[in-house]
C-alpha positions in Angstrom: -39.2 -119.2 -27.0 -35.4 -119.3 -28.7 -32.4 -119.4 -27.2 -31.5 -115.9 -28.3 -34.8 -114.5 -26.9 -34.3 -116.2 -23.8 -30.6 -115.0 -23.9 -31.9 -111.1 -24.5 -34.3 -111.5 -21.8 -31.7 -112.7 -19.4 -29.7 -109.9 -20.2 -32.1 -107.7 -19.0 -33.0 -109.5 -15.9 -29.6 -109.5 -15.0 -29.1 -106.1 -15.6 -32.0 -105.2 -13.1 -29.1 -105.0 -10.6 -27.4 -101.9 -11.7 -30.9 -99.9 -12.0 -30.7 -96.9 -9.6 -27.5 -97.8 -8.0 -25.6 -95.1 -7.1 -21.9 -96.1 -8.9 -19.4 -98.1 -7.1 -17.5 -96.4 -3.9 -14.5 -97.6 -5.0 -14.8 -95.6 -8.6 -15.6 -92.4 -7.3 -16.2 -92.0 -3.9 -19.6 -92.4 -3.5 -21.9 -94.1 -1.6 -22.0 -97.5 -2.2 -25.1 -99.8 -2.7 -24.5 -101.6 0.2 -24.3 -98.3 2.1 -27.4 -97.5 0.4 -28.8 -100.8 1.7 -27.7 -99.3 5.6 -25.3 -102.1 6.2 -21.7 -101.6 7.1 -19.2 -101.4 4.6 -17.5 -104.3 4.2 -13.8 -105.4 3.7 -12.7 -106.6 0.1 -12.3 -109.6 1.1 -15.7 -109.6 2.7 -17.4 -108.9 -0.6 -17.7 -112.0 -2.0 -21.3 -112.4 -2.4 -21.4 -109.4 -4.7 -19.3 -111.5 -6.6 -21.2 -114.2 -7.1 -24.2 -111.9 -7.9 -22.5 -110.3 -10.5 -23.6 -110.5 -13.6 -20.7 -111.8 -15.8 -21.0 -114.2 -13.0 -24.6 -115.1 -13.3 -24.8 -115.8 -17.1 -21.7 -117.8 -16.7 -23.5 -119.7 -14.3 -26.7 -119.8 -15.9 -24.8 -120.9 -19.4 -23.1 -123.8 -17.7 -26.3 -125.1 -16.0 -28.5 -125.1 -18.9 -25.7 -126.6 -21.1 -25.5 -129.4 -18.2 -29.2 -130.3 -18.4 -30.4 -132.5 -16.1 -33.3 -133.3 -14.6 -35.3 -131.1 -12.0 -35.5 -131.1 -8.3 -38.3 -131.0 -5.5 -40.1 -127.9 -7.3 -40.7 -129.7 -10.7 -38.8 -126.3 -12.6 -37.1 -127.5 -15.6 -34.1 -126.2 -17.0 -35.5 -124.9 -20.1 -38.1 -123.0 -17.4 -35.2 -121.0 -15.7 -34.3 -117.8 -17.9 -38.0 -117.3 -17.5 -38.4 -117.3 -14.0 -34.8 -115.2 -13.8 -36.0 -113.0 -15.5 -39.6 -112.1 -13.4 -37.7 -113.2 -9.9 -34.0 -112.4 -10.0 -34.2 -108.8 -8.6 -35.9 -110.5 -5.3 -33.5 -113.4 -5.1 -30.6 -111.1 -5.4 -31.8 -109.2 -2.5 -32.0 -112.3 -0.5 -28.8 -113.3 -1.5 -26.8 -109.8 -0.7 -28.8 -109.8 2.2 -27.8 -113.2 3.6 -31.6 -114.0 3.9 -31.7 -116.5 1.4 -33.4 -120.3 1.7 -32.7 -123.2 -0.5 -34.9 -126.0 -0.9 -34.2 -129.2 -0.2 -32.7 -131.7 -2.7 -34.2 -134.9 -4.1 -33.1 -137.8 -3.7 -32.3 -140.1 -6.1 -30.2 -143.9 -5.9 -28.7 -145.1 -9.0 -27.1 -148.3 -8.5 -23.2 -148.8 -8.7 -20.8 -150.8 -11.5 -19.8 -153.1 -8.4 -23.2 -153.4 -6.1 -25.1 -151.1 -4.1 -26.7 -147.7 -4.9 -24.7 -144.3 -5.0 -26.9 -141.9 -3.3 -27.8 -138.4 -5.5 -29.1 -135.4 -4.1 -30.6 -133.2 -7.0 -30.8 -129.8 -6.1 -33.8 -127.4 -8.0 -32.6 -125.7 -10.8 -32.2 -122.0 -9.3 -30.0 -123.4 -6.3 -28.0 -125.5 -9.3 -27.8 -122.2 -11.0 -27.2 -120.0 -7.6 -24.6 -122.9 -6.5 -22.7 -122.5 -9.7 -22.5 -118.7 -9.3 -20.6 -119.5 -6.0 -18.5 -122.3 -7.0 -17.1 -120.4 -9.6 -16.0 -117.2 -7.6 -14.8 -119.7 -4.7 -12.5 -122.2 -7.4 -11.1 -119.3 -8.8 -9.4 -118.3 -5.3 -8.8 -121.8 -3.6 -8.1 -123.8 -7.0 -4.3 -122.2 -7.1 -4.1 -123.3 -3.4 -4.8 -127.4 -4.0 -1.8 -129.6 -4.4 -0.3 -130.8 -7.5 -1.3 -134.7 -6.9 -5.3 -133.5 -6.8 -6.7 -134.0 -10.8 -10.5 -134.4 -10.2 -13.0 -131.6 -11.0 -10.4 -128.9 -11.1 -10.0 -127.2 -14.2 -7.2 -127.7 -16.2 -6.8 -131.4 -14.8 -8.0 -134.8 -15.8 -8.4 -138.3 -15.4 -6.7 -139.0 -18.3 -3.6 -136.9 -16.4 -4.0 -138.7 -13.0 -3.6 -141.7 -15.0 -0.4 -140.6 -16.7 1.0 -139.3 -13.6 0.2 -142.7 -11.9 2.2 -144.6 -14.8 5.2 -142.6 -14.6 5.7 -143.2 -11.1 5.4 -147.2 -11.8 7.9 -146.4 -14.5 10.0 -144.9 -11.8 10.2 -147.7 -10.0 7.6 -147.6 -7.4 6.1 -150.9 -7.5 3.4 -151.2 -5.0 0.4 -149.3 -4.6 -2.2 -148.6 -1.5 -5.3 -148.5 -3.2 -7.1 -146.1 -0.5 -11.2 -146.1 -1.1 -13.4 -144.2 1.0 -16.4 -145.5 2.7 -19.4 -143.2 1.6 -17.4 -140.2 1.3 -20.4 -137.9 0.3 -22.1 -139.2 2.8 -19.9 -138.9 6.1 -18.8 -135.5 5.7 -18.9 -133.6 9.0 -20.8 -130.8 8.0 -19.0 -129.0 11.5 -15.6 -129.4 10.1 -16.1 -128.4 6.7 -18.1 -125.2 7.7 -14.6 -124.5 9.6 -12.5 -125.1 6.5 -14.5 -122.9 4.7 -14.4 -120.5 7.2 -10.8 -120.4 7.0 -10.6 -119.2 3.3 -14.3 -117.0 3.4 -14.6 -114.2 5.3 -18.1 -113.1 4.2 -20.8 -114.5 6.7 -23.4 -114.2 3.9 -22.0 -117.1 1.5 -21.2 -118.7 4.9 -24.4 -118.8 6.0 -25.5 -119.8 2.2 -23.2 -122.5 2.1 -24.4 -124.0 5.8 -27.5 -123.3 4.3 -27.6 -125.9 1.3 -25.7 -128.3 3.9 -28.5 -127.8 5.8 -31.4 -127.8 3.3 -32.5 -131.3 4.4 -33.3 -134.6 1.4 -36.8 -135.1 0.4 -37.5 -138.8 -0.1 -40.9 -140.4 -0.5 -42.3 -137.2 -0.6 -41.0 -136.9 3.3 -38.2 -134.3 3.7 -35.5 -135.4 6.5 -31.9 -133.3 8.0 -28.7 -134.0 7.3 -26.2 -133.6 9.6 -23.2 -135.5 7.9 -23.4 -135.1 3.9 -22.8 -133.1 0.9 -25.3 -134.8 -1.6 -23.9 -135.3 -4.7 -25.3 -133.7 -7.7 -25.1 -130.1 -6.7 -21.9 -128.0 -8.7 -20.7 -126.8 -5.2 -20.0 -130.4 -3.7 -16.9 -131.2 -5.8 -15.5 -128.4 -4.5 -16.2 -128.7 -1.1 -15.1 -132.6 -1.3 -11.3 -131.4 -2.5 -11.5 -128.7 0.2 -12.2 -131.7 2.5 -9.8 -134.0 1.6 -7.2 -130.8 0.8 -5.7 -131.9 4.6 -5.2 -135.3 3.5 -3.1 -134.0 0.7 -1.3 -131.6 3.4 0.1 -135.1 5.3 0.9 -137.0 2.3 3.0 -134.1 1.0 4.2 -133.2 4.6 5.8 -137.3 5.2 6.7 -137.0 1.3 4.4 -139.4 -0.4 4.1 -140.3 -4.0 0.5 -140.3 -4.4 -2.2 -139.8 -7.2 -5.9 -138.5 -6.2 -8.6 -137.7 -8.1 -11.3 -137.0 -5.4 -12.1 -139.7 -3.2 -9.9 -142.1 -5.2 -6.2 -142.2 -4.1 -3.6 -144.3 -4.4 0.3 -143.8 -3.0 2.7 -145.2 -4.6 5.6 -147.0 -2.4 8.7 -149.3 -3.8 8.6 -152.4 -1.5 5.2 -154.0 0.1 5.7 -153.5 4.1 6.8 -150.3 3.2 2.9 -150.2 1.5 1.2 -151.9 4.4 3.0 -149.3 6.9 2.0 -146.4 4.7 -1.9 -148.3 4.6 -2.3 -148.6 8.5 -1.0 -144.4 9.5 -3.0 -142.8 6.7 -5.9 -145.2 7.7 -5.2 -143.7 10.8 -5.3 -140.1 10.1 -8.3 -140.7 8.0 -10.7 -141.8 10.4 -9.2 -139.4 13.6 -8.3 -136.4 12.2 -10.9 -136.4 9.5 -13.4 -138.2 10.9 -14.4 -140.4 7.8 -13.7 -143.8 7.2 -11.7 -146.1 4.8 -13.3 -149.5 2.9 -11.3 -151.6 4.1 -12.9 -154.6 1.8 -12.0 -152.1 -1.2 -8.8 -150.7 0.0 -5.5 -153.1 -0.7 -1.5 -152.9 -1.0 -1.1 -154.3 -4.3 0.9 -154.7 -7.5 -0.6 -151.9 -9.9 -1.8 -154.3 -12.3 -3.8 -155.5 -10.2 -5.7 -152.7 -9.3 -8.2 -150.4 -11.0 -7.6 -146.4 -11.0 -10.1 -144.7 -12.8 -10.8 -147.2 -15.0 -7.6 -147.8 -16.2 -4.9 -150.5 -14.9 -1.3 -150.0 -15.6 1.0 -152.9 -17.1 4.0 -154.1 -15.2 7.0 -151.7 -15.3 4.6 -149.0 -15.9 5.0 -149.9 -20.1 1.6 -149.2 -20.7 -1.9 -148.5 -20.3 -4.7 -151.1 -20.1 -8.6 -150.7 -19.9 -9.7 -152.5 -16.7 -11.0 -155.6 -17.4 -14.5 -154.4 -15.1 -14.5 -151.5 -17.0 -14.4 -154.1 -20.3 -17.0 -156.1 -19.2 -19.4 -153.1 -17.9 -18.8 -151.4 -21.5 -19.5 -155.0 -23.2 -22.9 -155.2 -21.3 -23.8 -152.0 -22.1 -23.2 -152.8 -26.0 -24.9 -156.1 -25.4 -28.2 -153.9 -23.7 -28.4 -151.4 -26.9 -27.6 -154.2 -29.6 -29.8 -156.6 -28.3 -32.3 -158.5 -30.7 -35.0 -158.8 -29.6 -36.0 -155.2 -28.4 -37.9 -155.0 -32.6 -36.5 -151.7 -33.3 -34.8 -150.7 -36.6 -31.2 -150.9 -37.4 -30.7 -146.9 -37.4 -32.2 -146.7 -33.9 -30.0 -149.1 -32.7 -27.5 -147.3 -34.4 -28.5 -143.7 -32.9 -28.5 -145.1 -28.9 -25.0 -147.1 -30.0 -23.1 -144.1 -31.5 -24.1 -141.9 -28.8 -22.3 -143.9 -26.2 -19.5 -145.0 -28.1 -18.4 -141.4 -29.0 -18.4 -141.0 -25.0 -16.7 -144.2 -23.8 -14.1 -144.1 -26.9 -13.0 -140.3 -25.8 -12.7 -141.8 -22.6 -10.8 -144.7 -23.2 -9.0 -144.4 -26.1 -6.2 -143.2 -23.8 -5.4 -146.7 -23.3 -2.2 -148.1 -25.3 -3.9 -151.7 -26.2 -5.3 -151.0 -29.8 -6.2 -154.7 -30.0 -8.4 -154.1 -27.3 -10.4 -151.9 -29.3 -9.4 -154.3 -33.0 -11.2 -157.0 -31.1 -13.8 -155.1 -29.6 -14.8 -153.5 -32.9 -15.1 -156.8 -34.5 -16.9 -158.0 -31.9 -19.9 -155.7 -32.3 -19.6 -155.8 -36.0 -20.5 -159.3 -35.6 -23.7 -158.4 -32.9 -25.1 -155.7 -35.4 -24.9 -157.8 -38.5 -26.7 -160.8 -36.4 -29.4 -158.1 -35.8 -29.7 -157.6 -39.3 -30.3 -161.2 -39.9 -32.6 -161.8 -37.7 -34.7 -159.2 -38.5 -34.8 -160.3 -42.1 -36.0 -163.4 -41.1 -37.3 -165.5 -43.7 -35.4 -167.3 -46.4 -36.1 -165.7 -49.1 -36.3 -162.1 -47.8 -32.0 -163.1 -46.5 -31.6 -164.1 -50.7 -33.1 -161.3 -51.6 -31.3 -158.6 -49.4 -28.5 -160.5 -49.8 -28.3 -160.1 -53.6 -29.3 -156.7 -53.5 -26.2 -156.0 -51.7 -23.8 -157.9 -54.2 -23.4 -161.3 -53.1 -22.9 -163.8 -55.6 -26.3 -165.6 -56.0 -25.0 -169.1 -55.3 -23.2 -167.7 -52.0 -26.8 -165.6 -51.2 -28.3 -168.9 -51.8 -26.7 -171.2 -49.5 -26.3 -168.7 -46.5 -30.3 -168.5 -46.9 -31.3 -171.7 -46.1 -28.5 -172.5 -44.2 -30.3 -174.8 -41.4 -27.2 -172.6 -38.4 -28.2 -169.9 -36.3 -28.5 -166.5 -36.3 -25.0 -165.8 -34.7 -22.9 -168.1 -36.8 -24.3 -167.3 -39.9 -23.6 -163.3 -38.7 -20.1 -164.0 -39.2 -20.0 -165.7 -42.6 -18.7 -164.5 -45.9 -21.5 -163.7 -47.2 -23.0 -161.2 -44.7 -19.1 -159.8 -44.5 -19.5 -158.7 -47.8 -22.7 -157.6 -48.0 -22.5 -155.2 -44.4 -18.6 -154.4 -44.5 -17.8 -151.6 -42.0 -18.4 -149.3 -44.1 -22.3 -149.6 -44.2 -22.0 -149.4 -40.5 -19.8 -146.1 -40.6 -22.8 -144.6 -42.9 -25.1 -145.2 -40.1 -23.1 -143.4 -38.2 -21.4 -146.0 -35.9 -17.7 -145.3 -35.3 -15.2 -147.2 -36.1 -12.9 -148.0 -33.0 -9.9 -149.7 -34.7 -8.5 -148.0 -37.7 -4.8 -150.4 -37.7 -1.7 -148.4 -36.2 -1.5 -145.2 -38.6 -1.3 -141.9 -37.4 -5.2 -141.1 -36.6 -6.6 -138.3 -34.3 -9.7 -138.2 -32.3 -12.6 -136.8 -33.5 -15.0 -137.8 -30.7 -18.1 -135.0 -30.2 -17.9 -133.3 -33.5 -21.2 -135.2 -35.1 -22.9 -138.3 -35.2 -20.9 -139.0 -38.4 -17.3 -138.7 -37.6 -15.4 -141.5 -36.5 -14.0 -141.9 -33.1 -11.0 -144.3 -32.8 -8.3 -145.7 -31.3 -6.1 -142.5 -30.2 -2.4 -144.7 -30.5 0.2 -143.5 -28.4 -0.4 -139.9 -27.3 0.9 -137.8 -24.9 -0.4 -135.5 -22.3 0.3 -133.1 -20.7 1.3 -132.9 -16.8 1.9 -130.0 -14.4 5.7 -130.9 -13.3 6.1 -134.0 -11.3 6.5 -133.2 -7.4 9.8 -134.5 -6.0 9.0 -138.0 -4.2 11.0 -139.7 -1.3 13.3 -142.0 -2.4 12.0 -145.3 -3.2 14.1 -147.4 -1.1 15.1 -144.9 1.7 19.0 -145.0 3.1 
């Protein structure tokens, strides 16, 4: 089936909820569908779940999950499956929704391990509660987003890492020289499910969506074909758990704003920002404080340090002395360099254009990502570097001697320079970064493969990053970005 059949039939399932309605009370005065339904009329406020079921709404939501992907959950429904099944089922789920009737299932669960040891816990929801979870995280973000501070940058639209970063290095460039690295221990994990309901409660006044939202709290984690509760946790992997993790840790942003803290946070990552270490260390052991006995969760205390910001990793990114510039982490380096190492290895026997496919496709991604750093010979050695890895492939599958001559003079070296690097008696890796295979597979060939090039010298170059296999993504230079205005700090040595 196409996506613009799917699309038309969606259209019509979603338009299944206006078919003998009476028309809205607030148009003309007439009963209202949820009259009709015998329920009490409820307060504007109140109405929020037939926001979410409308149906702008719905094909927003539905557009968002299916361009998201992803795998499926406990029912085995693919994406791809989903406008289908709308379009049979939707009237009944609607019901159930505006009825506050309305079960999820529970999520799967799935470990992936973490960059620095361990596994980080996923709960993957099926694809109608991704898409029914979307509905509701977009009516809800578009009343509380306005509401979260300025110093919260992660999922929020119109914010970024790239922006928590910048704010971070301006306030190093103001002066503040010291850092409390605050991590959280198992954030998504230790979430009082009690509290949050009340924070919610707070801003919703519809008892449907609260009942909903308790609901996919509630749903329970099947694991090993066993489903088990969950009392404290908002499995990550559902749309509607970002959200409900800055609502969480909104009240965190509340105190550092009320004692008049420089801080950055970008979910559960925050750092504050302080001019003289025991001022850091004081600021360390009262919001560790308020963290575990006013919100109950708990701070890694192996993870979290009162540092110099260049010695520290935020979001990837560490921050130079003085706050002069930004530098990839050197663990975010070596993860990226044993990725490239993974996809360019040697022996895995597959052709220079697969290798080539798997490579592009990540480098477009981490280059978009981190080309907001200001080292470009970071990215000068880094692209040389894998130059040297893929042209080492080459040679090695080639193999015999006289196949290297051969290939070698087919792609214009001089036969006497194709000759000796032929039966040259070194190894693959040293003989990779000779003349003769410089010449023969210059970046160029790579580029036609449709490898980027990550270093183009210090010119005035743009990003093209995610519009093709073959356009190049490079280094972005020195670009700016920009901020929501910086709030006004305390001091950073106090009278």
């Amino acid at each position: 089936m196409s996506d613009k059949r799917q699309n038309n039939q969606l259209v019509l399932a979603f338009d299944e909820e206006y078919r003998g309605e009476a028309p809205n009370s607030l148009g003309g005065g007439t009963e209202s569908f949820a009259a009709k339904r015998g329920t009490e009329s409820l307060a504007i406020g109140e109405r929020l779940m037939e926001e979410v079921c409308e149906r702008e709404n719905c094909k927003q939501a539905l557009a968002r999950v299916r361009a998201n992907k992803g795998s499926s959950g406990v029912d085995g429904m693919t994406v791809r499956q989903l406008p289908e099944f709308l379009k049979q089922h939707w009237p009944a789920i609607r019901e159930q929704l505006l009825s506050g009737t309305y079960v999820p299932q529970p999520v799967k669960r799935v470990e992936i391990p973490k960059p620095d040891g361990g596994v980080r816990k996923l709960g993957i929801p099926t694809v109608l509660d991704r898409f029914i979870q979307q509905a509701v995280m977009q009516v809800l973000q578009r009343r509380w987003d306005r509401t979260f501070s300025d110093h919260s940058y992660g999922f929020r639209p119109g914010h970024s890492a790239h922006q928590a970063v910048e704010a971070a290095q301006q306030y190093i460039a103001a002066g503040y020289r010291w850092v409390v690295d605050l991590d959280l221990e198992k954030f998504f994990d230790r979430v009082n499910h009690d509290r949050l309901m009340a924070a919610v409660a707070r801003r919703v006044a519809d008892k449907r969506l609260l009942r909903l939202i308790r609901a996919y709290l509630k749903a329970g984690v099947m694991e090993n074909g066993l489903v088990g509760t969950t009392e404290e946790e908002t499995p990550q992997g559902g749309p509607l758990s970002p959200l409900l993790s800055n609502l969480v840790l909104d009240e965190l942003d509340h105190e550092l704003a009320r004692r008049n803290h420089c801080y950055v946070r970008y979910a559960d990552d925050c750092n504050i920002y302080v001019g003289i270490q025991q001022a850091g260390e004081r600021v360390m052991r009262s919001i560790t404080r308020f963290i575990l006995n006013r919100l109950k969760l708990k701070v890694n205390e192996q993870k979290s340090a009162v540092a110099r910001p260049a010695e520290r990793k935020f979001l990837g990114f560490s921050i130079s002395k003085g706050g002069k510039r930004r530098l990839i982490a050197l663990k975010s380096l070596l993860r990226s360099k044993q990725k490239i190492q993974k996809l360019t290895s040697r022996t895995k026997g597959i052709s220079i254009e697969q290798v080539a496919k798997g490579l592009a496709s990540y480098l477009r991604g981490w280059t978009s990502y981190f080309g907001f750093c200001e080292t470009p010979s970071t990215f000068r050695r880094l692209d040389e570097w894998l130059r040297h890895r893929l042209r080492a492939i080459l040679w090695k599958q080639w193999k015999r001697g006289t196949t290297r001559f051969t290939k070698l003079r087919e792609l214009g070296v001089s036969r006497g320079l194709a000759a000796r690097t032929a039966g040259s008696p070194n190894g693959v890796w040293r003989l990779a970064n000779r003349p003769a295979l410089s010449y023969a597979l210059p970046t160029s060939y790579f580029e036609s493969l449709g490898i980027p090039r990550l270093y183009r010298g210090n010119s005035s170059i743009h990003r093209t990053a995610g519009c093709g296999p073959a356009c190049p993504v490079v280094w972005l230079g020195w670009r700016e970005v920009t901020l929501p205005p910086m709030p006004i700090c305390a001091p950073i040595f106090p009278p």
